[in-house]
C-alpha positions as CSV (number, residue, x, y, z in Angstrom):
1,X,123.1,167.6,130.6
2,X,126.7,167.1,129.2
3,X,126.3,165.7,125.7
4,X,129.7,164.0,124.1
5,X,129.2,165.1,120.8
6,X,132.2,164.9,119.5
7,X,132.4,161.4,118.0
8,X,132.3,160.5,114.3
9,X,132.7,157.3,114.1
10,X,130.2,156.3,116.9
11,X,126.6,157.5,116.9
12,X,123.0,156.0,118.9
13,X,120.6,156.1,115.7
14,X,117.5,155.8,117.4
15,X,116.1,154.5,120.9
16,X,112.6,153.0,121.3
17,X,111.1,150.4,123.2
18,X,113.6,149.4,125.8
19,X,116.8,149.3,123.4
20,X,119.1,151.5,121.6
21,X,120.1,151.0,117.9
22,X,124.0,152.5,118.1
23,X,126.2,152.5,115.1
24,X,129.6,151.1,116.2
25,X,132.3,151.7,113.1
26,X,130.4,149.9,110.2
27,X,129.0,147.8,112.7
28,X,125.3,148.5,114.2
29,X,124.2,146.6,117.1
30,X,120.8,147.0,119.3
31,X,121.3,146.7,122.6
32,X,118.4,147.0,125.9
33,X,118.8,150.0,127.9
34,X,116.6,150.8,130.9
35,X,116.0,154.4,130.7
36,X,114.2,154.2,127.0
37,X,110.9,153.7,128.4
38,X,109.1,155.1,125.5
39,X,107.5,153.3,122.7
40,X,108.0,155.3,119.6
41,X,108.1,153.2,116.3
42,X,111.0,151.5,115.7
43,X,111.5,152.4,111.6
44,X,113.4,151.0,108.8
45,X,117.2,152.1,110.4
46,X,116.6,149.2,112.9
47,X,116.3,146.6,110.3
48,X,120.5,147.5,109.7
49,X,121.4,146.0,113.1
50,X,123.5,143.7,112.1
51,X,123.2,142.1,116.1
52,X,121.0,142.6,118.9
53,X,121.4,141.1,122.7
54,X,118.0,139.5,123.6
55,X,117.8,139.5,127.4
56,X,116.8,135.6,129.1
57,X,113.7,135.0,131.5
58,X,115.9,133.6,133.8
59,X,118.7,136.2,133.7
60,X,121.4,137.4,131.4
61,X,121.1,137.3,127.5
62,X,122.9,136.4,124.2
63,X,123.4,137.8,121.1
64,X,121.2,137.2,118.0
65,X,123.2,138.1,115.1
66,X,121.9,139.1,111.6
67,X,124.9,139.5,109.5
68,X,127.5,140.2,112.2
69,X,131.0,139.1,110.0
70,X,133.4,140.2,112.8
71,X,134.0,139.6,116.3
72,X,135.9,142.5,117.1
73,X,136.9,145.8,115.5
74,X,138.1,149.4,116.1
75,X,136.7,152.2,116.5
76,X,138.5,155.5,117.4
77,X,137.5,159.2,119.4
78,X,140.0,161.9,117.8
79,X,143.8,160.5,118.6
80,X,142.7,157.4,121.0
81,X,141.5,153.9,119.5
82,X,139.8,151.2,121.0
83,X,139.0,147.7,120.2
84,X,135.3,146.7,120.3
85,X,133.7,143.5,121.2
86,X,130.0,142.5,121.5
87,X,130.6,140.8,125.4
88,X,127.9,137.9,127.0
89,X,126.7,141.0,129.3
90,X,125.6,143.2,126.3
91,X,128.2,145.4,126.7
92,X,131.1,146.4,124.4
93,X,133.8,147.3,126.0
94,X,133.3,150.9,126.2
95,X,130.9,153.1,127.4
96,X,130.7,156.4,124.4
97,X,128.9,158.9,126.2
98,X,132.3,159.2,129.0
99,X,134.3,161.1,126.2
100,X,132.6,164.1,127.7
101,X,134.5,163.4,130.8
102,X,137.7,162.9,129.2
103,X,137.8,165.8,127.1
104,X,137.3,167.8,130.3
105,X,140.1,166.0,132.0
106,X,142.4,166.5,129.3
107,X,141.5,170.0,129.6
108,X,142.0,170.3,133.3
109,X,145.6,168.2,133.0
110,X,146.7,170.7,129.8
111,X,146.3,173.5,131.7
112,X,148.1,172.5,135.2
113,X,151.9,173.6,133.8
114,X,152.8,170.9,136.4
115,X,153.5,166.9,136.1
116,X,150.0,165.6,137.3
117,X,149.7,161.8,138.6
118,X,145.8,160.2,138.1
119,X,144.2,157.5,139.9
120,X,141.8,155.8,137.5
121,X,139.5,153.1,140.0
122,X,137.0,150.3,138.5
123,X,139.3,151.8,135.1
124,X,137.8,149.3,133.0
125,X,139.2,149.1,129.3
126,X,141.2,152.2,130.1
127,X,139.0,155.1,128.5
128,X,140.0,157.6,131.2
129,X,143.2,156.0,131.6
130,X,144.2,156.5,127.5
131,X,142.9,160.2,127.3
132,X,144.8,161.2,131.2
133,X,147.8,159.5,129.3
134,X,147.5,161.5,125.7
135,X,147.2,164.8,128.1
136,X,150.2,164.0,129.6
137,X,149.8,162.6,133.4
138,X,151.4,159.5,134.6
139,X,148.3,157.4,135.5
140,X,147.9,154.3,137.8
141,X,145.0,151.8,136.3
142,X,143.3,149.7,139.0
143,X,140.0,147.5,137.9
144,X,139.9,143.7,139.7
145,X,139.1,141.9,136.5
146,X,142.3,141.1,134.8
147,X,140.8,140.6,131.9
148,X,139.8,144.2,131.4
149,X,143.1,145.6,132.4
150,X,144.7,143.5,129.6
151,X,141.6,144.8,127.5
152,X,142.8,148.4,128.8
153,X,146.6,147.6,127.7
154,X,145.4,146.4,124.2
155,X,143.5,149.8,123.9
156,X,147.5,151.4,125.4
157,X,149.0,149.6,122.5
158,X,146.8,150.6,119.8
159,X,146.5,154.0,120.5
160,X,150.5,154.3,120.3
161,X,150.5,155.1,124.4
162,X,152.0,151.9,125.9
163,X,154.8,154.1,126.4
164,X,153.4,156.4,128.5
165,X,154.0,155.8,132.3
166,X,150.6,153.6,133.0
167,X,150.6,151.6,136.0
168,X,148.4,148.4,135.3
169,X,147.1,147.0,138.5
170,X,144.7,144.0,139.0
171,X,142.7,144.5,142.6
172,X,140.1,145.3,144.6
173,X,140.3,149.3,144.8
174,X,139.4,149.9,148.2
175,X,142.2,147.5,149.3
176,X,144.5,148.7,146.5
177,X,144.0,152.6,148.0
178,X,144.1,151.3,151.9
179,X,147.6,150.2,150.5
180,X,148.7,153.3,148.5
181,X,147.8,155.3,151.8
182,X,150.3,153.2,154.1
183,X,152.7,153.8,151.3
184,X,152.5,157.0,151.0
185,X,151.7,157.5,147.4
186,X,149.7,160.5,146.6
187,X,147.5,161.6,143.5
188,X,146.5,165.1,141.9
189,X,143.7,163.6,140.1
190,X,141.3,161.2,140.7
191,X,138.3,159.5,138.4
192,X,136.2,156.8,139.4
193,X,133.2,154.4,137.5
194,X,132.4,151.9,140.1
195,X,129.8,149.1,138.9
196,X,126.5,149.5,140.8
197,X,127.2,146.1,142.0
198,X,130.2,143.6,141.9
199,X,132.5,141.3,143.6
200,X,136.2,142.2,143.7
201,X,138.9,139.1,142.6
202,X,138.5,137.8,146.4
203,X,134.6,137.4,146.2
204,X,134.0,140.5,148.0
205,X,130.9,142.2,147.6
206,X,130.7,145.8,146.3
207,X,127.2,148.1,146.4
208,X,127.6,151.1,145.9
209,X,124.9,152.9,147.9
210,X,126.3,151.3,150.5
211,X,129.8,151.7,150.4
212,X,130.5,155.5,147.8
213,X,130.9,157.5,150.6
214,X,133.0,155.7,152.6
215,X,135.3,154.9,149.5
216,X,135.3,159.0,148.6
217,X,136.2,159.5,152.4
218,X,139.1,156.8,151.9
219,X,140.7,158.0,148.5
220,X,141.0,162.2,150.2
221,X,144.2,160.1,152.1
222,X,145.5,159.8,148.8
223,X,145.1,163.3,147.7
224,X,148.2,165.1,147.0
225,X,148.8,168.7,148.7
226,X,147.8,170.4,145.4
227,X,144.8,168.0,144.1
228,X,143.4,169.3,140.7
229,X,139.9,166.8,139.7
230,X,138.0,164.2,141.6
231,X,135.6,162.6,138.9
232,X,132.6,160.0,139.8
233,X,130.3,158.8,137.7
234,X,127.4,156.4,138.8
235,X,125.1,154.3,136.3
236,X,123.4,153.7,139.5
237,X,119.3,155.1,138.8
238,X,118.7,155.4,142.3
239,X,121.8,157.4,143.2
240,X,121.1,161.3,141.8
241,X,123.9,163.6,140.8
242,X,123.2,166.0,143.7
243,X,123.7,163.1,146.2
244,X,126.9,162.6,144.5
245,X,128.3,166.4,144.4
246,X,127.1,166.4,148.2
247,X,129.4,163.6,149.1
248,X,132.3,165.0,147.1
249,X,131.5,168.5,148.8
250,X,131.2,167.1,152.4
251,X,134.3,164.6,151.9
252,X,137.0,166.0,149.0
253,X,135.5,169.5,149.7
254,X,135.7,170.0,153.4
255,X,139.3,169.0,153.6
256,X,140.7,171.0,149.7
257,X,138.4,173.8,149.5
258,X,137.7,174.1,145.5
259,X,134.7,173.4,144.1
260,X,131.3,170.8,143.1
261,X,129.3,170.6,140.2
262,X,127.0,167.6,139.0
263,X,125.1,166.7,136.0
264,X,123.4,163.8,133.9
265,X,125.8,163.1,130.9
266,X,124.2,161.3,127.6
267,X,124.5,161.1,123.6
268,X,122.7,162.9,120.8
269,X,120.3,160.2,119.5
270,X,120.2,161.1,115.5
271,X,117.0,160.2,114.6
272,X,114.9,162.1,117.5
273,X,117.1,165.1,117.9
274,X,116.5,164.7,121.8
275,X,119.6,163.7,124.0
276,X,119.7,159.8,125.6
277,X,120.6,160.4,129.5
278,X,123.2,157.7,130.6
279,X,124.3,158.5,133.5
280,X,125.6,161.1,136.2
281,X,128.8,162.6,136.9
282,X,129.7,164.8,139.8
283,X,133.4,166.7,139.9
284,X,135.9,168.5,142.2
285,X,138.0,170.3,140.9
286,X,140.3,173.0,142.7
């Protein structure tokens, strides 16, 4: 597993039960999570939460708040700052344990002594899109909820990199790359976090079992001559990090050479010492 470690001002305290207690800031919030399926005490460090998101019998959930004076707040990872809101859907706008992925392709962009261009897909509130930027690629944003790319901008602005040369792009990826391909517009990287299920700004359905390796197959047509990354993560439980390093071996692979690797990433939980899986990544690189 690929732990980011390397926060200090966010931190998971303790998981137990079905939730994790995560210190956001100042701010700590308990919040379900599906993979903590065991049932150790939940001690005094839980009674801190100053918010937890109480799932509904008949689907979805709300927050019950303690002593939660703020609605939103920052919260920064070394030179990149984010704003942070508790959202109806438990989440926060930002998912911690993908600053391992960044800091690798910071690395990757650092070290190409070339200009690099980045395709960030289902980009979300701009995580990979900020720390492609800060390396120094130009980096095209695509997510189909325009309220997240304006989330993303706001996270541009306050990390001093709406300057940078960020395309901002509200649509469905798969149509967005179909497009990019007629255009002729190619990428060196590329990093994707599609949802395990959605609906894209025309109602169109998105699962991702069904549809990853067709997408993968699609976005090699917008692979420049000398690609340098293809990143994919999956929250998906059901969908393995081999499976994913065989598609990108079989699809990015086949056609560039280089080569695949795969792994769970996660987060140090403090009090257990043990190390909170949340998700798989599998990478191309050249």
């Amino acid at each position: 597993m690929r732990v980011a470690d390397g926060w200090k001002e966010f931190e998971v305290v303790d998981a137990s039960n079905g939730e994790k207690l995560e210190r956001w800031g100042d701010v700590f919030l308990a919040r379900p999570d599906p993979q903590v399926i065991w049932k150790t005490p939940q001690g005094k460090a839980w009674e801190k939460a100053n918010a937890r998101y109480l799932r509904s019998a008949t689907g979805g959930g709300e927050w019950q708040e303690k002593n939660l004076h703020k609605k939103e707040w920052t919260i920064s990872y070394k030179e990149l700052q984010f704003h942070i809101r508790p959202t109806g859907f438990k989440h926060t706008g930002l998912f911690p344990e993908q600053a391992v992925n960044w800091d690798l392709m910071a690395n990757f962009i650092q070290k190409a002594g070339r200009p690099i261009k980045v395709l960030n897909l289902f980009a979300y509130t701009g995580g990979a899109t900020l720390a492609c930027a800060k390396a120094g690629a130009s980096v095209c944003h695509v997510d189909a909820s325009k309220g997240m790319v304006n989330w993303a901008r706001d996270n541009a602005k306050l990390s001093k990199l709406d300057d940078r040369p960020i395309r901002w792009i509200v649509d469905d990826c798969q149509k967005f790359v179909e497009r990019e391909i007629r255009r002729g517009n190619f990428y060196d990287g590329i990093v994707m976090d599609p949802p395990s299920y959605g609906r894209g700004p025309g109602g169109e359905v998105w699962k991702l079992e069904d549809q990853i390796y067709d997408l993968v197959s699609l976005c090699t047509g917008v692979l420049s001559q000398q690609p340098l990354f293809f990143l994919l993560n999956s929250y998906t439980t059901g969908l393995s990090p081999s499976v994913m390093e065989y598609i990108l071996g079989v699809t990015v692979g086949a056609r560039f050479g280089g080569k695949v690797s795969s792994s769970e990433i996660g987060l140090p939980v403090t009090l257990s010492g043990y190390r909170l899986p949340c998700g798989s990544t599998a990478i191309w690189q050249k």
